[in-house]
VOGU-3710 file (C-alpha; in Angstrom, 3 decimals, decimal comma):
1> xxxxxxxxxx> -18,880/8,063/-9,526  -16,150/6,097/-7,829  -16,720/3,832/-4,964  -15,175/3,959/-1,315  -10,863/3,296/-1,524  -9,266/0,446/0,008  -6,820/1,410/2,559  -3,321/0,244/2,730  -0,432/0,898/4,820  2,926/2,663/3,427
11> xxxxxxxxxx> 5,531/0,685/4,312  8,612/2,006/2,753  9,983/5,787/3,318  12,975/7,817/2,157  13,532/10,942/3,697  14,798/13,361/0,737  15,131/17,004/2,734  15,816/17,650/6,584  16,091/15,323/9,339  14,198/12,475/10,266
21> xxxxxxxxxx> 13,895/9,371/12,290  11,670/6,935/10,527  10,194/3,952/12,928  9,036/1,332/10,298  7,844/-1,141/12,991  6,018/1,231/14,851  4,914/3,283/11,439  6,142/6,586/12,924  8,189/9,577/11,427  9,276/12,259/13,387
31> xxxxxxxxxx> 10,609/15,523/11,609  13,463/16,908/13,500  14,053/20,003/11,527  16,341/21,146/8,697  19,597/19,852/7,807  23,018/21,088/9,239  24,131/23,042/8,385  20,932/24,495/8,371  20,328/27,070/5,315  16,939/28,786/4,967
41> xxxxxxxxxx> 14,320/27,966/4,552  13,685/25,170/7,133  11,702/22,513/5,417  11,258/18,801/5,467  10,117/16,269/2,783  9,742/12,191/3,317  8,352/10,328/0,450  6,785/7,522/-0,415  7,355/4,577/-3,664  3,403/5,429/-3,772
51> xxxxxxxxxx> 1,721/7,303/-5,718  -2,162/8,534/-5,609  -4,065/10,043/-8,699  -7,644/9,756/-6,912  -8,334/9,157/-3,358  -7,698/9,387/-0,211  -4,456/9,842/2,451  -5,214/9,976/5,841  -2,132/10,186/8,942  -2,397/10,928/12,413
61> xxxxxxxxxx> -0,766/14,396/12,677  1,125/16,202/16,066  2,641/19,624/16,147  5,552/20,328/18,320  5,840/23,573/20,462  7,509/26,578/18,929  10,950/26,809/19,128  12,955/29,573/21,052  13,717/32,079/18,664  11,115/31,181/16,176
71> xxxxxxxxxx> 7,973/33,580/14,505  5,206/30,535/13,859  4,376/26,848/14,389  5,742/24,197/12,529  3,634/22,720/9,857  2,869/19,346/9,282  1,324/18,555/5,714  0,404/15,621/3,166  2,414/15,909/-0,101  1,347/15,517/-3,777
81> xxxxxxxxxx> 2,777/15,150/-6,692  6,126/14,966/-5,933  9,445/13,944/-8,503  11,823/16,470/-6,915  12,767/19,231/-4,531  12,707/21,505/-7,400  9,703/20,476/-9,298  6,002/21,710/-8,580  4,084/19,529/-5,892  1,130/20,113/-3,779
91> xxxxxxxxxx> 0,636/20,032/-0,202  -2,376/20,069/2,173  -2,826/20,003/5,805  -2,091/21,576/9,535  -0,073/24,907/9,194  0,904/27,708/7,018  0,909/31,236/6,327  -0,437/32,035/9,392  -3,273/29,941/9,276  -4,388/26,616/11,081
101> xxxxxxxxxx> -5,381/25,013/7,741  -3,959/25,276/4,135  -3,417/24,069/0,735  -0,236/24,776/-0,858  1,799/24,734/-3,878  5,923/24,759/-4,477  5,802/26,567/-8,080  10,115/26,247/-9,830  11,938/29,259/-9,328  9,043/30,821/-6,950
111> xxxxxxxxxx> 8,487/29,025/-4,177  5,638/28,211/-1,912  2,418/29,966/-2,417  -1,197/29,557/-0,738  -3,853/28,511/-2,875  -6,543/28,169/0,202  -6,517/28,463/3,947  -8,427/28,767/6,738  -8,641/29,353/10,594  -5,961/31,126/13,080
121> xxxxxxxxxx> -2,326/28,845/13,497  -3,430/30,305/17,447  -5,913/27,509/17,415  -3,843/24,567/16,656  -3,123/23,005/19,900  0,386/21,604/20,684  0,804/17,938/20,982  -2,395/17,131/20,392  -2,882/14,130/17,781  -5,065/15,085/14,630
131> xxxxxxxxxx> -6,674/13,147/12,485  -5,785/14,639/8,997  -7,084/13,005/5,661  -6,488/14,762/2,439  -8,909/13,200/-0,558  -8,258/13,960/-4,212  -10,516/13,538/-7,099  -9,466/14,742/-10,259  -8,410/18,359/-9,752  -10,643/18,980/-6,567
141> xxxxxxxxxx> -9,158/18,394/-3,301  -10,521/18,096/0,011  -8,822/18,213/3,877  -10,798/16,565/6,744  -9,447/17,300/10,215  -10,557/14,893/12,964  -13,509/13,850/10,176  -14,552/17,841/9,906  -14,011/19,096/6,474  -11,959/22,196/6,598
151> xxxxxxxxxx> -10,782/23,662/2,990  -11,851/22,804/-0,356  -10,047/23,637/-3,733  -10,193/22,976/-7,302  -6,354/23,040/-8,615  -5,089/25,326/-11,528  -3,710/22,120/-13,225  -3,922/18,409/-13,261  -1,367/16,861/-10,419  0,158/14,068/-12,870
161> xxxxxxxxxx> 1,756/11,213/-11,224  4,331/11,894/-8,864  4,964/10,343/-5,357  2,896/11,188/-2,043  4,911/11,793/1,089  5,045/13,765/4,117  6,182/18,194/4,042  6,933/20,371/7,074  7,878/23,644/7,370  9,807/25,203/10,771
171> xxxxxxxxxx> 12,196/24,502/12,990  10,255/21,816/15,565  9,539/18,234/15,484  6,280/16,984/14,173  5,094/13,378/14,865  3,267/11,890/12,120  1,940/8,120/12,201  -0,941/5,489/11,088  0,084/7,041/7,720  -2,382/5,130/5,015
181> xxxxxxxxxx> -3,288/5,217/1,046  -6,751/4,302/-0,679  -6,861/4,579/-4,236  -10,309/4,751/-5,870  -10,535/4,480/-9,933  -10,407/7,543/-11,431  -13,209/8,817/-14,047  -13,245/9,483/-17,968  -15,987/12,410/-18,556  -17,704/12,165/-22,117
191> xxxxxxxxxx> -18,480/15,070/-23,656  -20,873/14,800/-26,895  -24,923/14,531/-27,508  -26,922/12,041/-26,280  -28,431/10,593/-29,369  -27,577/7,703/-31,835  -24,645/7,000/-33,418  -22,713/8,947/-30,951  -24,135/7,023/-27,863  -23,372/3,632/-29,636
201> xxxxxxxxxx> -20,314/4,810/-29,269  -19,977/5,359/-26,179  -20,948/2,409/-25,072  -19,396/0,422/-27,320  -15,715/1,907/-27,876  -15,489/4,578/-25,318  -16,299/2,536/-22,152  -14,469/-0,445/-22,864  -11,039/1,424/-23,570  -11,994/3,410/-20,599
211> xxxxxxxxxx> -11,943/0,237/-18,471  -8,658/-0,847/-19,859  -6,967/1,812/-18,087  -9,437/1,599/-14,874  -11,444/4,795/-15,811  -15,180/4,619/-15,125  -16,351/6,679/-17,976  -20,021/8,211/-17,993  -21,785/11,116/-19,233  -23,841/13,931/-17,549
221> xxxxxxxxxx> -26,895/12,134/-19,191  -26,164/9,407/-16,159  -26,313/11,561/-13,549  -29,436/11,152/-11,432  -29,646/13,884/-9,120  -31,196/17,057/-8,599  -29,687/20,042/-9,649  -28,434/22,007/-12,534  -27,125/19,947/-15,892  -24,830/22,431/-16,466
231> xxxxxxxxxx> -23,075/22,420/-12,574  -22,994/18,580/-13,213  -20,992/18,950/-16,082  -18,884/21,309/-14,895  -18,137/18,964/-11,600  -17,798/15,729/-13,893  -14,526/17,865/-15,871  -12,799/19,148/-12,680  -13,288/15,650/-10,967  -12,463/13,539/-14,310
241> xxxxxxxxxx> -8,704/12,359/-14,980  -9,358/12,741/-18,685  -12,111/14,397/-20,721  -13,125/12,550/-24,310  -15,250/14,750/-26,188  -17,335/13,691/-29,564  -17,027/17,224/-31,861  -18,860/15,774/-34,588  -22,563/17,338/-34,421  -21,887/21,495/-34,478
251> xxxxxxxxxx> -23,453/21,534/-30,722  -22,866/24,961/-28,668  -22,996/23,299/-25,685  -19,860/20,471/-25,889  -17,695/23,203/-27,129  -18,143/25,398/-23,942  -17,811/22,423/-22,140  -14,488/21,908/-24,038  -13,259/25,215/-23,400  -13,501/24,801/-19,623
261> xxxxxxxxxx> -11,816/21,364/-20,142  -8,554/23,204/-21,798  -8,811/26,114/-19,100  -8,246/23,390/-16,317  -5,815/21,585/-18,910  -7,135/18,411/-18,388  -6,267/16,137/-21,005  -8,908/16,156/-23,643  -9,488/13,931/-26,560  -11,217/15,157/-29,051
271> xxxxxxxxxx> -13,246/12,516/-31,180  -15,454/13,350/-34,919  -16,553/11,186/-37,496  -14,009/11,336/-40,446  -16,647/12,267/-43,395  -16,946/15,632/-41,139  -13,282/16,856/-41,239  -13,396/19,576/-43,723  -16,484/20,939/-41,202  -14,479/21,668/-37,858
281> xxxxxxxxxx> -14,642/25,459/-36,626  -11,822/27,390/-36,901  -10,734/27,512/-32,988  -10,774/23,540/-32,817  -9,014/23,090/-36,211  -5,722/23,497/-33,956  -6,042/20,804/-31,673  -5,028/16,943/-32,285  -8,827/15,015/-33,202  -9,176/11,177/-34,106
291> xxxxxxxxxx> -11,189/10,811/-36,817  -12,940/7,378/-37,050  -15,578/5,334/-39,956  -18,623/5,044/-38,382  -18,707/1,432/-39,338  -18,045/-1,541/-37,286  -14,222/-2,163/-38,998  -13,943/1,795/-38,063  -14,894/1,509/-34,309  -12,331/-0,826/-33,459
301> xxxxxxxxxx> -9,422/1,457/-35,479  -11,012/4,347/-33,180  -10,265/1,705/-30,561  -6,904/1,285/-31,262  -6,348/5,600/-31,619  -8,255/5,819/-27,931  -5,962/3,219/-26,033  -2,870/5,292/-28,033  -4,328/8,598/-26,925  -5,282/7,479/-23,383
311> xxxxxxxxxx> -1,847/6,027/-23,023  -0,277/9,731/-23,918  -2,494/11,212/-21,429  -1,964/8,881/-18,349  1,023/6,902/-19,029  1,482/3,319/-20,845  1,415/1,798/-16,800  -2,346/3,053/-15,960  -3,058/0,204/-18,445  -4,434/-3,409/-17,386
321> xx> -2,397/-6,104/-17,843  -4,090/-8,332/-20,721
//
């Protein structure tokens, strides 16, 4: 649902763990390995003042040769998410666990763990210059190497905020350069039945708000393609930055889809009309809902309650300036 991201070029780096020579004219970073004295385990981070919620980052990517004395490559990977050394990030590219391809997470207190690789580290080849793009939409991301896609994965949780940078792992120098961001606007998935009142609205309270914090919002009921309704919807909650559901009608259907929404812990919104409270099912009853008049002084307070809610959710800056 979101069109093609602009590219622009990072211009400002900090190095934050290991050694590195940062070339701003030439837009090259070289990782040089850990710090001395060096204490295990041998890892570099470089980050960014950017940050990415949806899109793409794309760098041209070169693995040294292994050094004498060590087990495995160096790895040379796009980081998400990042606030600290300590707190959980995400990183995706060349390298890692054995494996020529991977997707990674640094979980507090655990460490590094896989969450998807592919092909044998064997067939990296040294020196050679790849082409690595990592693209994230919602909670699915994708790696392209040299414009072949190679893993696939829907995250456990939501990455929220956080800077993008550069991660190695090893004890060799990797070469990174023509490093690039392109944001796309991220998407608001509506959950609720396609009938009057509830698609008035939609179209008249949800989709404006949505805009306000440059959110295309839409509804599976848009979505002209082929295919299963039900794989559509499914798709349109993993990709979405925030889900907005209407609970108001007792409908089977936009519960389940609510129940995926909280497995994924995407920030959900729950919407009813307020002459329905005393109706809610039990398991729902918990959860925060904004109750709105179904009248045209009530739309715009359920207005007001969505930018307050969506600002919660996202952050008071995802909002347009007036």
């Amino acid at each position: 649902m979101s069109t093609d991201p602009q590219a622009e070029v990072v211009r400002n780096w900090a190095p934050m763990v290991g050694r590195w020579s940062v070339e701003l004219a030439e837009q090259r970073l070289r990782y040089l390995g850990p710090q001395e004295p060096a204490s295990p385990p041998p890892f570099g981070i470089c980050v960014t003042n950017a940050e990415l919620s949806d899109g793409s980052i794309s760098a041209t990517v070169q693995v040294s040769e292994i050094p004498n004395g060590a087990h495995h490559r160096t790895e040379g990977r796009i980081l998400l998410g990042y606030r600290s050394p300590n707190e959980r990030y995400i990183t995706a590219g060349l390298g890692g666990w054995g494996s020529a391809y991977a997707i990674g997470e640094f979980v507090p207190g655990s460490g590094w763990r896989a969450l998807v690789t592919a092909g044998a580290e064997e067939n990296l080849a040294l020196r050679h210059p790849y082409n690595l793009e990592v693209t994230l939409v919602g909670q699915r991301i994708f790696v392209r190497v040299d414009d072949v896609r190679v893993l696939e994965h829907v995250l456990e949780n939501p990455i929220n905020g956080g800077q993008v940078g550069l991660f190695t792992f090893g004890n060799g120098t990797v070469d990174f350069s023509d490093f690039s961001i392109g944001s796309r606007p991220g998407t608001l998935f509506v959950v609720m039945q396609f009938s009057e009142p509830y698609q008035q609205l939609y179209e008249q309270v949800i989709k404006p708000v949505a805009r306000e914090f440059k959110l295309e919002a839409y509804h599976a009921g848009e979505v002209f393609q082929p295919g299963i309704i039900l794989r559509d919807i499914a798709q349109g909650i993993v990709d979405a930055k925030v889900v907005v559901a209407e609970i108001t009608p007792a409908n089977q259907n936009v519960f389940y889809e609510i129940g995926y929404a909280h497995a994924l812990r995407k920030p959900t919104i729950l919407l009813a009309d307020r002459d329905q409270r005393e109706q809610l099912p039990f398991d729902i009853s918990g959860y925060r809902v904004l109750f709105y008049n179904n009248t045209i002084a009530g739309k715009e307070q359920v207005k007001e309650g969505l930018r307050k809610h969506l600002g919660a959710a996202l952050g008071d800056g995802s909002r347009q300036a007036a």
